[in-house]
DOLUM-464431 format. One line per 5 residues: number of its first residue (from 1); their letters; for each residue z, y, x of C-alpha. Coordinates in steps of 0.2 Angstrom, whole numbers, plus 5000, padded with zeros to 4 digits. Each point is the difference from the previous one (the first is absolute). Layout:
DOLUM-464431
NUM	a	Z,Y,X; ... $
***
This chain:
DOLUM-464431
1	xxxxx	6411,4935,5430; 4985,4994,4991; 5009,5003,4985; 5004,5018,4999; 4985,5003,5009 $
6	xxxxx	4982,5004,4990; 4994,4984,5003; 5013,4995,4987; 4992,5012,4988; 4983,4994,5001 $
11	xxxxx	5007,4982,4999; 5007,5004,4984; 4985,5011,4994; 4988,4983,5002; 5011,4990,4993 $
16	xxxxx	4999,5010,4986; 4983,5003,4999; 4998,4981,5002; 5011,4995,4983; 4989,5015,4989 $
21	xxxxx	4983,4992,5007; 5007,4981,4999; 5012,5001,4988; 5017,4994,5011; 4991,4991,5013 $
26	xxxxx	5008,5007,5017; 4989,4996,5014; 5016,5003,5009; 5014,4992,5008; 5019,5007,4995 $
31	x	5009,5012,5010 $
***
């Protein structure tokens, strides 16, 4: 499933990246 796959990981490594740069915005939807 997407979830236990890497596409999970790099999901989560954005979102991450993504509230450093803009400070809690997630561009993202919610899993």
């Amino acid at each position: 499933s997407f979830q236990n796959g890497i596409g999970f990981y790099f999901y989560n490594a954005a979102k991450l990246f993504f509230c450093k740069v803009f400070k809690g915005y997630f561009p993202f939807p919610p899993l």
